[in-house]
Residue frames as a rotation matrix with the C-alpha (Angstrom) as fourth column:
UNK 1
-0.909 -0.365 -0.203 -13.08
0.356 -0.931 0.082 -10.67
-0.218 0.002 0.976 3.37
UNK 2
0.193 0.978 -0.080 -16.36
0.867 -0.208 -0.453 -8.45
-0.460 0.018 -0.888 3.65
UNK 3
-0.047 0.127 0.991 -17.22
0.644 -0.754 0.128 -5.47
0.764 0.644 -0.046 1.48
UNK 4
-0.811 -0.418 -0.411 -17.00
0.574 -0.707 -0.413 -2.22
-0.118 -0.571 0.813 2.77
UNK 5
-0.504 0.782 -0.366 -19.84
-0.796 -0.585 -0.154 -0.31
-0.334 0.214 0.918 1.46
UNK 6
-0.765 0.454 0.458 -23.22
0.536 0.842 0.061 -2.30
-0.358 0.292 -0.887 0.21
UNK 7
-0.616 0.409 0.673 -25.97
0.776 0.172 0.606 -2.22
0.132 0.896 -0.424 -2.04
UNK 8
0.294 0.913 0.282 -27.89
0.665 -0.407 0.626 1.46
0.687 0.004 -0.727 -1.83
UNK 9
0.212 -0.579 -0.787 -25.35
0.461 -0.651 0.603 3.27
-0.862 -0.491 0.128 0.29
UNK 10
0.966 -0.244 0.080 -24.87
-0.199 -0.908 -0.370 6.92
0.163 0.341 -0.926 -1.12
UNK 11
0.469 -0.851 -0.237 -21.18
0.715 0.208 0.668 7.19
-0.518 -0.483 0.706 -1.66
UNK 12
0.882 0.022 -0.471 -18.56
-0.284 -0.773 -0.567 9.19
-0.377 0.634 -0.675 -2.82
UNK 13
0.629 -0.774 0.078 -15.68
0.774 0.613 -0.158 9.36
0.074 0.160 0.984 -4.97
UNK 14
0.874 -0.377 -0.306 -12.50
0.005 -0.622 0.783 10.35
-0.486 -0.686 -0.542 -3.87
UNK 15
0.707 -0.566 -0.424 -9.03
-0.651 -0.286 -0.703 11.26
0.277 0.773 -0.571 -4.85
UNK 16
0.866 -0.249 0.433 -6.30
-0.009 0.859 0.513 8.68
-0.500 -0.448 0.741 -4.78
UNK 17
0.597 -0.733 -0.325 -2.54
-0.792 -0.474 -0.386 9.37
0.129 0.488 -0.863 -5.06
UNK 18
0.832 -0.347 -0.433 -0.17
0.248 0.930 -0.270 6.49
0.496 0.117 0.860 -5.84
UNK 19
0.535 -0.536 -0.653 3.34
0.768 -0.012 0.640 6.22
-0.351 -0.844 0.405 -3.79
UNK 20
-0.588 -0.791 -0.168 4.83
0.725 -0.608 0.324 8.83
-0.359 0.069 0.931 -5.94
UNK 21
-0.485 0.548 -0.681 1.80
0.253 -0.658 -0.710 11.16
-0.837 -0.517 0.181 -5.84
UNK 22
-0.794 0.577 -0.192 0.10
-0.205 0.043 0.978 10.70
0.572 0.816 0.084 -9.43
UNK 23
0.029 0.955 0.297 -3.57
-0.999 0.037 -0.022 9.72
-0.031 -0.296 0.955 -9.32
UNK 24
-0.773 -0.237 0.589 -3.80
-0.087 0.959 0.271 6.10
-0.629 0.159 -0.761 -8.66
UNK 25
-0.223 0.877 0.425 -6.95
0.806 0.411 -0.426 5.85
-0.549 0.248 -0.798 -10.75
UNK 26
-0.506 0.320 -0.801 -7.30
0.032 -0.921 -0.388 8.61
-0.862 -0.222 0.456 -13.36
UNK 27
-0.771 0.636 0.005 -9.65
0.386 0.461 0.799 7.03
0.506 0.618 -0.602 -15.44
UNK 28
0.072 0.559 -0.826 -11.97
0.997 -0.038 0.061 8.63
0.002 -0.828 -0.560 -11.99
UNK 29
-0.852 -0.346 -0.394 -10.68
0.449 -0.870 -0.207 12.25
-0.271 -0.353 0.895 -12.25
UNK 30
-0.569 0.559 0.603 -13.50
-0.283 -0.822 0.494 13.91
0.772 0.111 0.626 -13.84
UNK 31
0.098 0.897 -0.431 -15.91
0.214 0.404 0.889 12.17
0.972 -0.179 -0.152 -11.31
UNK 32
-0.680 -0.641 -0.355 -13.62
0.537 -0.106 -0.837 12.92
0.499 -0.760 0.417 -8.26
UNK 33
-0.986 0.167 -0.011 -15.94
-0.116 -0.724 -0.680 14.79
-0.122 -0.669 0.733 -5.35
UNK 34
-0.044 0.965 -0.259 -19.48
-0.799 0.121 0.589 12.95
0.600 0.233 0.766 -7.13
UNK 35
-0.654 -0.017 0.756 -21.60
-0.701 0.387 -0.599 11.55
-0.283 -0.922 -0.265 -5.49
UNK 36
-0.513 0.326 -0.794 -23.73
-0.607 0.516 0.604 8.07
0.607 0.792 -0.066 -5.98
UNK 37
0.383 0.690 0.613 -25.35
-0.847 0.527 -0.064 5.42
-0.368 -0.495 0.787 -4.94
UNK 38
-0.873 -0.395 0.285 -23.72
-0.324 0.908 0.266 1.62
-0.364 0.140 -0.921 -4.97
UNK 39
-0.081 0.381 -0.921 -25.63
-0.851 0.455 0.263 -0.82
0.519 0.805 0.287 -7.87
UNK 40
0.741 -0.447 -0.501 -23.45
0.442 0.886 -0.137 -4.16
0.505 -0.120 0.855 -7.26
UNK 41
-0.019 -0.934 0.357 -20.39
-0.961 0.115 0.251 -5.03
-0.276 -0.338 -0.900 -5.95
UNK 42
0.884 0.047 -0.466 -18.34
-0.202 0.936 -0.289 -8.09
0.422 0.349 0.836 -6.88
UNK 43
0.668 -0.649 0.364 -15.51
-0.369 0.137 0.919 -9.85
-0.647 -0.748 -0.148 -5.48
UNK 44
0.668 -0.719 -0.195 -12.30
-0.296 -0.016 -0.955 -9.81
0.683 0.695 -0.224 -7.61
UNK 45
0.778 -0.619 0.110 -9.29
-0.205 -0.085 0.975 -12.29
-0.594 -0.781 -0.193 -6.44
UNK 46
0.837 -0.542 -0.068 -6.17
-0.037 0.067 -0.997 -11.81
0.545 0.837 0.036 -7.52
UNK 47
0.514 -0.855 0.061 -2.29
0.065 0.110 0.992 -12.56
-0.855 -0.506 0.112 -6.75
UNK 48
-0.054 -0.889 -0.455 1.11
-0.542 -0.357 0.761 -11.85
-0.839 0.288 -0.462 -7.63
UNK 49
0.790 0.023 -0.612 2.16
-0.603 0.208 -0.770 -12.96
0.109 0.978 0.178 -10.98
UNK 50
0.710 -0.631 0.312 4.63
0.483 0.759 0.436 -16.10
-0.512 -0.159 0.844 -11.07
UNK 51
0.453 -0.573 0.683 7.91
0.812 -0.052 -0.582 -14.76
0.369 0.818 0.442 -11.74
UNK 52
0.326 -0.170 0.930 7.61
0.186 -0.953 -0.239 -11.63
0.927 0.250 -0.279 -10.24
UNK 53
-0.757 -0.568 -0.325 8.57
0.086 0.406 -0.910 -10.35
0.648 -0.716 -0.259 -6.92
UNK 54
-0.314 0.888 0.335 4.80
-0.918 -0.194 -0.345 -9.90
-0.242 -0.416 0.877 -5.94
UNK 55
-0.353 0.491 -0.796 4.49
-0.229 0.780 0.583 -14.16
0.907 0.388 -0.162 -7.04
UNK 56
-0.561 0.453 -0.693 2.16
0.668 0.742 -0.055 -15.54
0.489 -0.494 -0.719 -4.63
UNK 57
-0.998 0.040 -0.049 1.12
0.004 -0.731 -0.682 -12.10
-0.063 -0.681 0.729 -2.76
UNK 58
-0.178 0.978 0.109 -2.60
0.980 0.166 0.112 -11.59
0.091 0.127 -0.988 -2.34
UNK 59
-0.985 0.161 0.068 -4.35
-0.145 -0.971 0.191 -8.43
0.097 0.178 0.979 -3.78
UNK 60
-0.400 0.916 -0.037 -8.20
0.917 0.400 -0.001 -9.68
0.014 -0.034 -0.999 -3.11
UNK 61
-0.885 0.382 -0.264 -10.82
-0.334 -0.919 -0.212 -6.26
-0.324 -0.099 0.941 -3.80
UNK 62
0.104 0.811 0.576 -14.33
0.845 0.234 -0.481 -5.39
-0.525 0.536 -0.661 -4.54
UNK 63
-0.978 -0.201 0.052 -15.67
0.172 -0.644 0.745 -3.48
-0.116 0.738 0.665 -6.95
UNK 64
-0.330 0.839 -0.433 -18.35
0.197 -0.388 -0.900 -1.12
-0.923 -0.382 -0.037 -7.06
UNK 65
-0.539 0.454 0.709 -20.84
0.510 -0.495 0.704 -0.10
0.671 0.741 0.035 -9.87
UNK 66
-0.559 -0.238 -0.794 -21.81
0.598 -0.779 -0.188 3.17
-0.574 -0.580 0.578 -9.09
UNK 67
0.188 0.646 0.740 -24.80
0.871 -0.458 0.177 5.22
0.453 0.611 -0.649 -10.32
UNK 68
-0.550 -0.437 -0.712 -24.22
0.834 -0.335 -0.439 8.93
-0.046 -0.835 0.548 -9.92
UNK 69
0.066 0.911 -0.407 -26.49
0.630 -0.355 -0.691 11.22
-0.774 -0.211 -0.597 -8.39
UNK 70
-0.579 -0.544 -0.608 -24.85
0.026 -0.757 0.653 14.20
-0.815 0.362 0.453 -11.26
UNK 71
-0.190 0.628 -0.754 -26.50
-0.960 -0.278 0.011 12.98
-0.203 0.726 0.657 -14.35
UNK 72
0.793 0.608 -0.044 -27.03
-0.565 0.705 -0.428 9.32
-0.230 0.364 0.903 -14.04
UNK 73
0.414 -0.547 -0.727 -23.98
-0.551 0.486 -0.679 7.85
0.725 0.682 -0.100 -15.66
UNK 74
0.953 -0.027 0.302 -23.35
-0.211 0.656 0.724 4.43
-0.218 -0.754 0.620 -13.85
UNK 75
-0.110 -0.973 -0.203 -19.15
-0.932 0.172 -0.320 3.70
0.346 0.154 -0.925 -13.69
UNK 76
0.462 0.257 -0.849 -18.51
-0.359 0.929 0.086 -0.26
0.811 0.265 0.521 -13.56
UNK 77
0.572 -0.272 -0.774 -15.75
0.603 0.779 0.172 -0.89
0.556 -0.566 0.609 -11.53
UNK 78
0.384 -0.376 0.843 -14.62
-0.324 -0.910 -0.258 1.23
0.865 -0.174 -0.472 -8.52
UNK 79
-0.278 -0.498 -0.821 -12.07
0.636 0.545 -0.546 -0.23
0.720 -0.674 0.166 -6.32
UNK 80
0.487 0.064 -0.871 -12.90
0.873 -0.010 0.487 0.26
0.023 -0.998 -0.061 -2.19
UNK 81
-0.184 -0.705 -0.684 -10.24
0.932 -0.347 0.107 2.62
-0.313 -0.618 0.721 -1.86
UNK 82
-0.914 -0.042 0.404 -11.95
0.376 -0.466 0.801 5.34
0.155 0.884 0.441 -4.25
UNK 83
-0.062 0.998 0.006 -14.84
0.362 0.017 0.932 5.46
0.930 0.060 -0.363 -2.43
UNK 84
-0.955 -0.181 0.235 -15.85
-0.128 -0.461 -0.878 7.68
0.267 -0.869 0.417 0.82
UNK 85
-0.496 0.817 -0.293 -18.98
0.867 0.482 -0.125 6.81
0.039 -0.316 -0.948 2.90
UNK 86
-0.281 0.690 0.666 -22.23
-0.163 -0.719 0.676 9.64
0.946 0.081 0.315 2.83
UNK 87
-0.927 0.175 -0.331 -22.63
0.333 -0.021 -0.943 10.76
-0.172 -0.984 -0.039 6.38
UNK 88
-0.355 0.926 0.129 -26.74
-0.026 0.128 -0.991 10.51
-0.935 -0.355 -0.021 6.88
């Protein structure tokens, strides 16, 4: 699995609504519509818990640190789906 976005790409963040329309991620709301620049990325794998009915599934993501252009403050871990590409 390849990353979506890479080091020095301008990005934003975006809203994200879970299946019953909450924010999936609202630890992100105030930042929602800033814009940044990608740090790192790392590669987080994970699967279902044993037991559960997600045992064995595969949830692989990266995660972005994220410096934003607003005032600087760098956010650690921003999942792929939270993130829109800067057009030029």
């Amino acid at each position: 699995m390849e990353p979506k976005y890479n080091k020095e790409q301008r990005v934003k963040i975006i809203s994200v609504k879970n299946q019953h329309g909450h924010l999936k991620y609202p630890e992100l709301q105030e930042h929602i519509n800033e814009t940044g620049t990608i740090l790192d990325f790392y590669f987080i794998p994970m699967r279902g818990v044993e037991g559960t009915t997600l045992e064995g599934e595969v949830y692989d993501q990266y995660l972005y640190k994220i410096r934003l252009d607003k005032d600087g403050t760098i956010l650690e871990a921003v999942t792929e789906d939270a993130l829109a590409t800067l057009d030029g």
